[in-house]
KOLRO-978208 format. One record per residue (C-alpha): residue number from 1; residue in one letter; x, y, z. Coordinates in Angstrom, 3 decimals. Each point is the difference from the previous one (the first is absolute). Layout:
<pts>
<pt nr="NUM" rest="A" u="X" v="Y" w="Z"/>
...
</pts>
This chain:
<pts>
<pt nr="1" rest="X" u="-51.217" v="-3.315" w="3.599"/>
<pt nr="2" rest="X" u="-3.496" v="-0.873" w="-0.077"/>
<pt nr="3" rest="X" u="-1.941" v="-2.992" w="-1.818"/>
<pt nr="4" rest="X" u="-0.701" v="2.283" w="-2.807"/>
<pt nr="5" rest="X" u="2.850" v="1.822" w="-0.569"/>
<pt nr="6" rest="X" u="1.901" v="-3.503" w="0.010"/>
<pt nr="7" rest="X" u="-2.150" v="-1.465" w="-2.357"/>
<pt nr="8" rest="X" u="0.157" v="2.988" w="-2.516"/>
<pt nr="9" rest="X" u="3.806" v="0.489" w="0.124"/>
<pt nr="10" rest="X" u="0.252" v="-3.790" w="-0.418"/>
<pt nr="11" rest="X" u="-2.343" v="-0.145" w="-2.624"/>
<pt nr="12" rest="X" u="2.790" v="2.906" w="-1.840"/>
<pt nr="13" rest="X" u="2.593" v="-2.038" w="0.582"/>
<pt nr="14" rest="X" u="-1.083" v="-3.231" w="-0.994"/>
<pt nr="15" rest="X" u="-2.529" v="1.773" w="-3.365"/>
<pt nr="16" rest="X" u="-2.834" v="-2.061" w="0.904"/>
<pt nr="17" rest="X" u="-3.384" v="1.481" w="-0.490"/>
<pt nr="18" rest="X" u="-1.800" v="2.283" w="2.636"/>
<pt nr="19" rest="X" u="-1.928" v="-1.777" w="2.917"/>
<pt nr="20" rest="X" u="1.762" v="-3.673" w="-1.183"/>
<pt nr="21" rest="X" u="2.065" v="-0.522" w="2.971"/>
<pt nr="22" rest="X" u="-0.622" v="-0.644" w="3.248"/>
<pt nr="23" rest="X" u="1.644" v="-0.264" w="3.605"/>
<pt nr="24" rest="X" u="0.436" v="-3.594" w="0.166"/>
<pt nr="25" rest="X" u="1.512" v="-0.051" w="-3.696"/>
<pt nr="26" rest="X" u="3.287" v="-1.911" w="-0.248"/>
<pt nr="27" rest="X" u="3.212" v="2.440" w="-0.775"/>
<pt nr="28" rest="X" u="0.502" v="-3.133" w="-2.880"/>
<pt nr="29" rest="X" u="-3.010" v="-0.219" w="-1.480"/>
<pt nr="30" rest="X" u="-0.502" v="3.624" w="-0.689"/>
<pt nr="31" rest="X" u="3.675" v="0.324" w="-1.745"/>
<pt nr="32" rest="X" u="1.785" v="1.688" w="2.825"/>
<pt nr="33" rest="X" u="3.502" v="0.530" w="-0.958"/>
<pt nr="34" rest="X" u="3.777" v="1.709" w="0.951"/>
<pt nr="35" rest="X" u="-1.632" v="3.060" w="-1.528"/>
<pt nr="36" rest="X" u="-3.079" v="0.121" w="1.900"/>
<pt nr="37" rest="X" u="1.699" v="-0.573" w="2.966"/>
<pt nr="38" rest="X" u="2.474" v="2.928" w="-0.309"/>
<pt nr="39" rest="X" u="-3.068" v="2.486" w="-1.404"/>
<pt nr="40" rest="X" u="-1.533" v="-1.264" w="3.020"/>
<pt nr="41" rest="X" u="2.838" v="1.356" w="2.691"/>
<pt nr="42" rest="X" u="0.234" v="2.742" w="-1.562"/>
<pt nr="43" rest="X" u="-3.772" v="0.915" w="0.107"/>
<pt nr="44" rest="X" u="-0.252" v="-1.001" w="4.025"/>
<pt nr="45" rest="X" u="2.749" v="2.223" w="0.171"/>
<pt nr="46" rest="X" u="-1.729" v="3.012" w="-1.881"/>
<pt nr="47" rest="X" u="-2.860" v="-0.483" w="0.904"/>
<pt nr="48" rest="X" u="-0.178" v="-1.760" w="4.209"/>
<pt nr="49" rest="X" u="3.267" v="1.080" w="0.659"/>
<pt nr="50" rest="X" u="0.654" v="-3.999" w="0.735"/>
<pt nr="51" rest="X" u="3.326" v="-0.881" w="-1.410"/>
<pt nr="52" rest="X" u="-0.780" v="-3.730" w="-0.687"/>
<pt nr="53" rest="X" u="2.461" v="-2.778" w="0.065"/>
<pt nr="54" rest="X" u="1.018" v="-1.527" w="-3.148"/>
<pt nr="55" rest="X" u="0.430" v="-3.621" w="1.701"/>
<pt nr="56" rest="X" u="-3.192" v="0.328" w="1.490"/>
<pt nr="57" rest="X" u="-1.621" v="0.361" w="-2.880"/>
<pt nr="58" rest="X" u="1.102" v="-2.744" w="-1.650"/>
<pt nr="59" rest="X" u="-1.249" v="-1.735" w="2.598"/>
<pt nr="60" rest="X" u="-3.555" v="0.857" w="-0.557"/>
<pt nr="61" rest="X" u="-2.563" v="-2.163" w="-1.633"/>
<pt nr="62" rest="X" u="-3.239" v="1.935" w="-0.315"/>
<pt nr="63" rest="X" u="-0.553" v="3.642" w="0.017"/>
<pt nr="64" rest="X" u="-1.329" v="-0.007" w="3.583"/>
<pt nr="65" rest="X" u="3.480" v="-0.895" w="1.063"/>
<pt nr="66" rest="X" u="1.248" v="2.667" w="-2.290"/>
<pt nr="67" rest="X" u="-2.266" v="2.549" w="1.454"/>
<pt nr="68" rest="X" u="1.186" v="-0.719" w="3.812"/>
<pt nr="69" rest="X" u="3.333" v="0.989" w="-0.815"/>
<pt nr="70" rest="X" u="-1.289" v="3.683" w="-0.331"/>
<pt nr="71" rest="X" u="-1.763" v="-0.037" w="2.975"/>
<pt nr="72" rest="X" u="1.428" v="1.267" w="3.291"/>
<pt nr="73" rest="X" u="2.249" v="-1.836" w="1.959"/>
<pt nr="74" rest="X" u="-1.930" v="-1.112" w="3.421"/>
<pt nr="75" rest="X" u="-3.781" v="1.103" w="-2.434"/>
</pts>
């Protein structure tokens, strides 16, 4: 999943306003929750193909390190 299609399905799941976040914004700060995180499996999913592991994304803090979990293993 690519910078922009990140930012614009976290920017859904979160209902901030278009073009407010940004790579380097903290899962906290922008009102992450549960629900985001499960929307957000199931879109990798749909969408990469990636199934996405629930414990590892708790373990994210910003959505760069949400992002890396859709990219390729070994990318």
């Amino acid at each position: 999943m690519n910078d922009t299609d990140l930012l614009t399905l976290a920017t859904d799941l979160v209902d901030a306003e278009p073009g407010a976040l940004s790579m380097t914004d903290r899962l906290a700060d922008i009102g992450w929750d549960s629900l985001s995180s499960a929307m957000f499996i199931a879109e990798a999913d749909s969408v990469c193909g990636v199934i996405v592991d629930a414990a590892a994304l708790g373990r994210c803090v910003t959505l760069a390190d949400v992002q890396a979990l859709t990219s390729p293993v070994g990318a």
